[in-house]
C-alpha positions as CSV (number, residue, x, y, z in Angstrom):
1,X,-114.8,11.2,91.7
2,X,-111.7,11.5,88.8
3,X,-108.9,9.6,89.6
4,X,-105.7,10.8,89.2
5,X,-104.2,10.3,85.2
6,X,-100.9,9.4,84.3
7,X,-98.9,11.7,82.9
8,X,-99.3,10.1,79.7
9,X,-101.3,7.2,78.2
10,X,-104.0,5.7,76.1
11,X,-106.9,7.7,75.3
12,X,-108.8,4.4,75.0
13,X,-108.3,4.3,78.7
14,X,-109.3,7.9,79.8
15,X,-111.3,10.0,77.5
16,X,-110.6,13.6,76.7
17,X,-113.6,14.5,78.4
18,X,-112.1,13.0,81.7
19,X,-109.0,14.4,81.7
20,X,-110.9,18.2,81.0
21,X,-112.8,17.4,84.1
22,X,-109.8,16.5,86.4
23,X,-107.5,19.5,85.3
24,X,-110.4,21.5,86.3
25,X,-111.2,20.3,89.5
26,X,-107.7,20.0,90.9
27,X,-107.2,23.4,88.9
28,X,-104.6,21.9,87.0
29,X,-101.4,24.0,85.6
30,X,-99.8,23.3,82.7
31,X,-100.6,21.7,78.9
32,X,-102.6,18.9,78.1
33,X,-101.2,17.2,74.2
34,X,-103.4,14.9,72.4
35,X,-102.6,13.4,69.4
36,X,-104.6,10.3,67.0
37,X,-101.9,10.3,64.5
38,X,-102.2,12.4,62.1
39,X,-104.2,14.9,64.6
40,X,-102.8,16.7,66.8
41,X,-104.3,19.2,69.9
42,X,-102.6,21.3,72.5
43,X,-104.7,22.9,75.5
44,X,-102.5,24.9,78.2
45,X,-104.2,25.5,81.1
46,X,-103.8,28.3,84.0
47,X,-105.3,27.3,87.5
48,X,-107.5,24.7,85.5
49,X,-108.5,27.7,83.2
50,X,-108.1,26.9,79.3
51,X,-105.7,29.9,78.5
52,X,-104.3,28.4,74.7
53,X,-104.9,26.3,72.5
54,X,-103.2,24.3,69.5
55,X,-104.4,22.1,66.6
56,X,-103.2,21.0,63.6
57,X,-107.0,20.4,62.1
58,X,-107.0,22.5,58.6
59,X,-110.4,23.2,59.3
60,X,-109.8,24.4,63.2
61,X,-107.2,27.2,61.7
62,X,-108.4,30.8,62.5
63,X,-107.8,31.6,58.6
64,X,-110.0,28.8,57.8
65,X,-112.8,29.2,59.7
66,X,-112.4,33.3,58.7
67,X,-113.1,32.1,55.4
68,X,-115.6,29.6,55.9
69,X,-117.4,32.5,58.2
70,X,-117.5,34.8,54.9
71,X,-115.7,37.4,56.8
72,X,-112.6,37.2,54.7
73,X,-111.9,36.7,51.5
74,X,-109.5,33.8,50.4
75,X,-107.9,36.7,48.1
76,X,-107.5,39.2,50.9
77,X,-105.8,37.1,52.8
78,X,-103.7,35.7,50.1
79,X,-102.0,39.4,50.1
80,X,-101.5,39.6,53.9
81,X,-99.6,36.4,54.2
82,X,-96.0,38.1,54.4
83,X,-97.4,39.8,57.7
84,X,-99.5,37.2,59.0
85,X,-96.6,34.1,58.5
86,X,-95.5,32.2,61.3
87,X,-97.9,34.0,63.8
88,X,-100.3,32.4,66.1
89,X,-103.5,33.1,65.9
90,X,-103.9,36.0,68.6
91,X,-101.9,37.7,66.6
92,X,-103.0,37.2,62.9
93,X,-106.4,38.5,64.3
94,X,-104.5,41.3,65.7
95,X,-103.2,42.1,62.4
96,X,-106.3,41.7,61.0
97,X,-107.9,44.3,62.6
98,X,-105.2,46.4,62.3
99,X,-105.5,46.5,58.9
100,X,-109.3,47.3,59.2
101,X,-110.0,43.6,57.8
102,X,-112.3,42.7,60.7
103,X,-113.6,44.6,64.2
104,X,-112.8,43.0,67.4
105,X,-116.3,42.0,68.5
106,X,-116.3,39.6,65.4
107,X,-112.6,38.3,65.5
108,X,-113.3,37.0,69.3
109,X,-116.4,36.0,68.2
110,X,-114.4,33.5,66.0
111,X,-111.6,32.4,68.4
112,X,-114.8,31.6,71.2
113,X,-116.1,29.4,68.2
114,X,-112.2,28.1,67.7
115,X,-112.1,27.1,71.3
116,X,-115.3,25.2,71.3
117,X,-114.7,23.5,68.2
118,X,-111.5,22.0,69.5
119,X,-112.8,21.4,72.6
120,X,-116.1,18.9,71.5
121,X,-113.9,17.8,68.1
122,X,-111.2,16.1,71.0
123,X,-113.9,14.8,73.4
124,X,-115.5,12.6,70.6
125,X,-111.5,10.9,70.1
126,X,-112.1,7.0,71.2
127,X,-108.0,6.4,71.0
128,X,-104.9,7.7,70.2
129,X,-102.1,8.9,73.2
130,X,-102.3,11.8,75.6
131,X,-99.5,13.7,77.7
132,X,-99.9,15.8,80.5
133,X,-96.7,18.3,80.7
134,X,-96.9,20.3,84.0
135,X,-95.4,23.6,82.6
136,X,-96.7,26.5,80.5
137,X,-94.9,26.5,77.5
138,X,-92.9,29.9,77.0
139,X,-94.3,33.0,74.7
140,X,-97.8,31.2,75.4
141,X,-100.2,33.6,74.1
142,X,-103.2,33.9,75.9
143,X,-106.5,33.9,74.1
144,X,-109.8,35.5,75.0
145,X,-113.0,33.8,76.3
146,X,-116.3,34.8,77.5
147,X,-117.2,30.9,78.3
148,X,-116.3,29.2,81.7
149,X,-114.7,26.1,81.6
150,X,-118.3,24.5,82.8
151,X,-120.2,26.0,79.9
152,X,-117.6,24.7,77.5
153,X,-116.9,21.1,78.8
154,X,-120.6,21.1,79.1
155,X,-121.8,21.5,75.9
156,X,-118.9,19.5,74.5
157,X,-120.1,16.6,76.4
158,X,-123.7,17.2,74.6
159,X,-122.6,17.6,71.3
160,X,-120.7,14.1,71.9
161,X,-123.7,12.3,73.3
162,X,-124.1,10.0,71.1
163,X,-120.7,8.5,71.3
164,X,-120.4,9.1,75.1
165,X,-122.9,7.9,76.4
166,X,-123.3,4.8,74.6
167,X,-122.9,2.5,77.3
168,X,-124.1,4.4,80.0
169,X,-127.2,6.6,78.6
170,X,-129.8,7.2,81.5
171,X,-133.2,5.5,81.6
172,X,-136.3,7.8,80.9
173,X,-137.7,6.1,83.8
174,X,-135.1,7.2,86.1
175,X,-136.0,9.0,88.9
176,X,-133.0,11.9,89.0
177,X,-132.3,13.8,91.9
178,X,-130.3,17.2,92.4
179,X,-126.0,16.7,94.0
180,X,-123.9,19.5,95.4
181,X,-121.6,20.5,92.7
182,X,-118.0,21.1,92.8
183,X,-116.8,24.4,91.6
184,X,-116.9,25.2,88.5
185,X,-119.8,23.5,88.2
186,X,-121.6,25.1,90.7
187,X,-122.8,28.3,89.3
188,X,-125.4,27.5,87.5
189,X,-125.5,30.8,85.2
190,X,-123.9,29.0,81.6
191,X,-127.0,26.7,82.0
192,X,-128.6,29.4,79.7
193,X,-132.2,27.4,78.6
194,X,-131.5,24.4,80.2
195,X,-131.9,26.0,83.7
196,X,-134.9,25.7,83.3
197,X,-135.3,21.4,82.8
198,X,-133.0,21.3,85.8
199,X,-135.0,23.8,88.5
200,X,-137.7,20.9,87.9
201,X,-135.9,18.2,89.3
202,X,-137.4,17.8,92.8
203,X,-136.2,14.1,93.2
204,X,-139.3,12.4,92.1
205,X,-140.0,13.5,88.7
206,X,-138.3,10.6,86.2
207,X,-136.3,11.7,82.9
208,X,-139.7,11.3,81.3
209,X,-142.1,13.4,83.5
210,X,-139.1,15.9,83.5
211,X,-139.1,16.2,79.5
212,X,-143.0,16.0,79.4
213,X,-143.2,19.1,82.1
214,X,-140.8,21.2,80.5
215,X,-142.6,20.4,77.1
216,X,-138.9,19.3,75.7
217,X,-138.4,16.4,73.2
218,X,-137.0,13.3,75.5
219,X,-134.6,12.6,72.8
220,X,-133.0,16.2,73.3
221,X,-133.1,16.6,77.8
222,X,-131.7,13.4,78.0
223,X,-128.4,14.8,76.4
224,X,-128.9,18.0,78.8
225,X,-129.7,15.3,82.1
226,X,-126.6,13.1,80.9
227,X,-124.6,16.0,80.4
228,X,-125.0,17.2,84.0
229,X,-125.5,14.3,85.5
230,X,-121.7,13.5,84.1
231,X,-120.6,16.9,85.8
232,X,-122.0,15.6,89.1
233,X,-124.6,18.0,89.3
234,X,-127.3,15.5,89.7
235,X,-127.4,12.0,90.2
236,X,-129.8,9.0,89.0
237,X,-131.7,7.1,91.9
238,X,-134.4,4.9,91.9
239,X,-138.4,5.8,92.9
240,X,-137.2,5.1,96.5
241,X,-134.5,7.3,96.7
242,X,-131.7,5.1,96.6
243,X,-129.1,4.0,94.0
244,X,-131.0,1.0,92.1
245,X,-129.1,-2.5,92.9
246,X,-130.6,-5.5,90.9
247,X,-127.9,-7.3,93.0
248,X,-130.2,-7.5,96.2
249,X,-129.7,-11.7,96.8
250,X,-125.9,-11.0,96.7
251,X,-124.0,-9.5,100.1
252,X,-122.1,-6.4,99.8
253,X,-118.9,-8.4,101.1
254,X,-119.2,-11.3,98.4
255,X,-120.2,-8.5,95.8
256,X,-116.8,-6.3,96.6
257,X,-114.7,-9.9,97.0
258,X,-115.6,-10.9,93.2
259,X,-115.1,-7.1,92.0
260,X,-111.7,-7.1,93.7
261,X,-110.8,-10.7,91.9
262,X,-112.2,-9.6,89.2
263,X,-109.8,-6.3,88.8
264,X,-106.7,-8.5,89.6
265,X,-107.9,-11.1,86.7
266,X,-108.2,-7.8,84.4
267,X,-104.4,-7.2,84.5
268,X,-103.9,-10.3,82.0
269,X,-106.3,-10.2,79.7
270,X,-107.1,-8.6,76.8
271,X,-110.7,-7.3,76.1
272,X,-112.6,-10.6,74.4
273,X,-112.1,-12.4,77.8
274,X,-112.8,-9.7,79.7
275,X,-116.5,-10.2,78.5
276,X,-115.9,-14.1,78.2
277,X,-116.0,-13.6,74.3
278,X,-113.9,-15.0,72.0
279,X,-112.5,-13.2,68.6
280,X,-114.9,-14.7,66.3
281,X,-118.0,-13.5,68.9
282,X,-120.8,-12.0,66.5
283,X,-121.9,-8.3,67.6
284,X,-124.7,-9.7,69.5
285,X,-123.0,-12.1,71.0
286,X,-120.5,-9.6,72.5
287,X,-123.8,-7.2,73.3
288,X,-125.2,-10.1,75.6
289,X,-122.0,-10.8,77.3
290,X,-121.7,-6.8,78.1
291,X,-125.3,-6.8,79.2
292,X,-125.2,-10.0,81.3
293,X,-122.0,-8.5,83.5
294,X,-123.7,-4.5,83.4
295,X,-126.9,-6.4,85.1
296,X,-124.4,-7.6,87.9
297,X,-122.1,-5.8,88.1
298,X,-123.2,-1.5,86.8
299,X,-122.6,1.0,89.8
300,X,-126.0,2.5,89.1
301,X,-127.8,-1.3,90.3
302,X,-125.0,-2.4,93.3
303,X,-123.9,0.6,95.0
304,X,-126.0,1.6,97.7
305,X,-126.1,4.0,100.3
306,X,-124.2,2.5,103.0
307,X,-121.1,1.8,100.2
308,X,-117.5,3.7,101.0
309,X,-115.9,5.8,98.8
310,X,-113.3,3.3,98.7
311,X,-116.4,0.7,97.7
312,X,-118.1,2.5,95.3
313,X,-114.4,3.4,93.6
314,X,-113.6,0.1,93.4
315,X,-117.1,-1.1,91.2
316,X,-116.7,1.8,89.0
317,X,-113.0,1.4,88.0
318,X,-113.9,-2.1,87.4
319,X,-117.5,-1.7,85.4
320,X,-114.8,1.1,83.7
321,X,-112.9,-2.1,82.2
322,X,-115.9,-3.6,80.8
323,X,-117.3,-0.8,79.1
324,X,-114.0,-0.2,77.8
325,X,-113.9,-3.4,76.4
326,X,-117.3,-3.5,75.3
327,X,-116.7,0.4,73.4
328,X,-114.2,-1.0,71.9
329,X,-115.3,-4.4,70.4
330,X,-119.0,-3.5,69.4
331,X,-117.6,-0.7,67.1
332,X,-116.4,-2.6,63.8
333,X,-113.2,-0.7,62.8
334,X,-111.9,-0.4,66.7
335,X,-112.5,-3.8,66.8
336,X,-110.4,-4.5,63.9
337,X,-107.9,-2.3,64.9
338,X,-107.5,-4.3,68.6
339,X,-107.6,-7.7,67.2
340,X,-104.4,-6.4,64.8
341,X,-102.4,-5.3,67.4
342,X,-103.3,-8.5,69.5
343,X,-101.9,-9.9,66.6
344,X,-98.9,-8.1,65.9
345,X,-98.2,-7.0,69.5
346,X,-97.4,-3.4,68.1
347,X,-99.0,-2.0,71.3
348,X,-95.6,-1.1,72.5
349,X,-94.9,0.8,69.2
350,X,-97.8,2.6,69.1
351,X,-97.2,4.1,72.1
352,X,-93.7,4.8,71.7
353,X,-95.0,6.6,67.9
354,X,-97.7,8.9,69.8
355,X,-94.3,10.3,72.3
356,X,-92.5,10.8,69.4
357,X,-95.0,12.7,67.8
358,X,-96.0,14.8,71.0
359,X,-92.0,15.6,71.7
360,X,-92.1,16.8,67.9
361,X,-95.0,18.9,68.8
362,X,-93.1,20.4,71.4
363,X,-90.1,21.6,69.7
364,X,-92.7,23.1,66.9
365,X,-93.8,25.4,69.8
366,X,-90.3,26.4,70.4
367,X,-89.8,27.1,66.6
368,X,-92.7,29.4,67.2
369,X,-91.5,31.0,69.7
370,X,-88.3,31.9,68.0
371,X,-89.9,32.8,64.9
372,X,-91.9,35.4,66.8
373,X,-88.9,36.9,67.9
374,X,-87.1,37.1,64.7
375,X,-84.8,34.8,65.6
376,X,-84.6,32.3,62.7
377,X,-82.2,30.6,62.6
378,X,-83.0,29.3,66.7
379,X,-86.2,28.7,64.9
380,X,-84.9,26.7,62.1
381,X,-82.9,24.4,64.8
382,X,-86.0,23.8,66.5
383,X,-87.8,22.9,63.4
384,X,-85.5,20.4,62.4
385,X,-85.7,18.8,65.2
386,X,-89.6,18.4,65.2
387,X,-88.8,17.0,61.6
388,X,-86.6,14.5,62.6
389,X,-88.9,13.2,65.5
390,X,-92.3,13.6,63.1
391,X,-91.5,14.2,59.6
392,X,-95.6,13.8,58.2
393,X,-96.4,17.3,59.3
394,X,-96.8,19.7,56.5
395,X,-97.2,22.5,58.7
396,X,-93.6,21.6,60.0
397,X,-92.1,22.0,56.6
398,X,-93.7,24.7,55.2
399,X,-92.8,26.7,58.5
400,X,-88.7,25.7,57.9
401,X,-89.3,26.5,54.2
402,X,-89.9,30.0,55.5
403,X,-87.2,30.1,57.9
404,X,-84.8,29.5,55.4
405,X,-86.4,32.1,53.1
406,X,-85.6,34.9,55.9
407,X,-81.8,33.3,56.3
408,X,-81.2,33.0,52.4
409,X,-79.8,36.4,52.3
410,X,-80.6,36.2,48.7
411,X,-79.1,33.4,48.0
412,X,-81.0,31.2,44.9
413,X,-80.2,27.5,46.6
414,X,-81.6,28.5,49.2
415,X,-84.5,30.7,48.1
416,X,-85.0,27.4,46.3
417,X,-85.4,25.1,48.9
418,X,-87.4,27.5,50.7
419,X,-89.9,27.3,47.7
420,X,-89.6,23.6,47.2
421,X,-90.2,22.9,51.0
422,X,-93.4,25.4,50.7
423,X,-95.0,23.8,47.9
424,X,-94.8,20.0,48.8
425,X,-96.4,21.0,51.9
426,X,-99.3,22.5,50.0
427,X,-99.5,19.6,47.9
428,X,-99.8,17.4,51.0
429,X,-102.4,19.7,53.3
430,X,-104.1,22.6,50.6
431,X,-105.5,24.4,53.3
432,X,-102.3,25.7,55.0
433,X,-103.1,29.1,53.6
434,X,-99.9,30.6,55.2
435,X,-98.1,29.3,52.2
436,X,-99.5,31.0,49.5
């Protein structure tokens, strides 16, 4: 079970990947902004459906990846910029076809790899700020997809195995077992191959046996087992049945009175003594201090059968903390990164940057909007605006540059700007093709 997100906060504290999963279970409305300064993602959803999506990743454009596809040529393109500027993607591909420079089956062939791409690039983000806005924003153009929202959250959290499941990987000698799914997950069809690894889960077989029957490499069905096993599709238990719990000497009522203390005690401190480390702890050090609490205190070894859901909610949002902590100190640059703001006590700052860059975001949308309609001088309001809240976007500026082209009305200060505006945003981000 998801808990409830803020409507905005930390990514440190909910991943991507979480947030995906909550919108689509309480079929979520609305748009989901993500932003690791300098990246920035949009996703609008419909009903917990992904309908749009934003980013301002060079290589996530649908120009670039055209290109880097071979189905364009930079030179081609190059020409068609005065009919494909200031359109969203949906609609350069439309005028792409139109002129009879790619078919259709190709193009969405392209915006279904687009999707995916900014789907599993954002799950593997370990901070920066999100913002859930509960409207769809206006002119949103819808974009096709053949994938469910369960095939593509699915194999975004495999391609981000690694990272994800770090602290919370699955034992080959775990004894798995198979869960009623919520919907979406539970139409099994975008399992594709890896059906057929999960029909032989009977509830006795561990990872291991399962890997060996199927004749799959253990290193590649633990990602598929994790994967589902994240969705809630199955569930790890131990050769009895039962959730394992290494905590047997310890009474459920002492075990939840220590968790509870525990979670208040969290609300002052910062991460090194939530493990009991301090900030000079070696990598080992803070390794043995995770381990020591994850043997006493990991859901998968204390929760038992006869736990509430209030119980069992209140273990894992407090093992949550600790591998939080521990995500965050055993990697070398977040580490740095945390004992600087400790430091500085720019936390505040941070956050207050990350709104500022979203609410730019959002008046970059309404530009587009604008420009869509002709309407350029709206456009050019709305861009300056973005500007003032976020002026490091080069996107922003090159878009204003050609705002002000379309008002000049010939005039050569103007036209000038225009061209100046253009070009230092090349200079800064290359790949903006729109500007050549």
């Amino acid at each position: 079970m998801i808990s409830e997100p803020k409507s905005s906060g930390l990514i440190g504290d909910i991943r991507p990947a979480h947030l995906f999963l909550w919108i689509v279970r309480q079929k979520y409305s609305g748009t989901l902004a993500l932003v690791k300064d300098p990246k920035k993602k949009t996703f609008v959803f419909e009903e917990g459906k992904l309908v749009a999506t934003r980013s301002n990743l060079p290589d996530e454009t649908l120009l670039h990846m055209l290109i880097e596809s071979k189905q364009v040529e930079i030179d081609h393109l190059k020409q068609l910029m005065p009919t494909l500027e200031g359109k969203e993607s949906y609609h350069q591909g439309e005028e792409l076809m139109k002129q009879g420079i790619i078919d259709a089956a190709a193009l969405y062939s392209v915006f279904k790899d687009q999707m995916e791409l900014r789907i599993s690039e954002a799950f593997g983000w370990t901070d920066g700020k999100y913002m859930l806005i509960p409207q769809v924003p206006e002119g949103t153009v819808k974009m096709p997809s053949e994938k469910t929202m369960a095939d593509l959250i699915y194999h975004a959290l495999k391609k981000n195995f690694s990272l994800l499941a770090k602290d919370d990987s699955i034992d080959p000698q775990s004894v798995l077992q198979v869960e009623s799914a919520e919907p979406p997950f539970d139409d099994l069809k975008w399992l594709g191959k890896d059906s057929f690894l999960y029909r032989l889960i009977d509830g006795r077989k561990t990872l291991s046996d399962l890997c060996k029957t199927a004749k799959v490499p253990e290193t590649v069905g633990i990602q598929t087992l994790w994967a589902l096993n994240a969705l809630g599709i199955i569930s790890v238990k131990s050769s009895q049945g039962q959730s394992q719990n290494q905590n047997k000497f310890v009474s459920k009522v002492e075990l939840l009175k220590e968790v509870a203390q525990r979670i208040k005690e969290s609300k002052g401190k910062n991460y090194f003594e939530l493990l009991g480390v301090d900030r000079s702890s070696s990598e080992t050090q803070i390794k043995q201090a995770y381990f020591e609490l994850a043997k006493k205190y990991h859901p998968d070894r204390v929760i038992t059968a006869d736990f509430a859901l209030k119980e069992k909610k209140a273990v894992e949002d407090y093992f949550s903390i600790i591998s939080m902590a521990h995500g965050t100190l055993s990697n070398s640059d977040q580490r740095k990164e945390y004992i600087a703001m400790l430091e500085t006590d720019e936390s505040g700052l941070k956050i207050e940057d990350a709104e500022r860059i979203l609410n730019s975001e959002v008046s970059f949308q309404k530009a587009l909007v604008f420009l869509k309609k002709g309407i350029f001088l709206e456009a050019k309001q709305h861009l300056m605006e973005a500007i003032k809240l976020y002026d490091e976007e080069p996107e922003y500026h090159m878009i204003l540059g050609w705002c002000i082209f379309k008002l000049s009305k010939e005039r050569s200060s103007d036209i000038r700007q225009a061209k100046e505006l253009i070009q230092k945003s090349l200079e800064k981000n290359e790949k903006l093709i729109q500007g050549y």
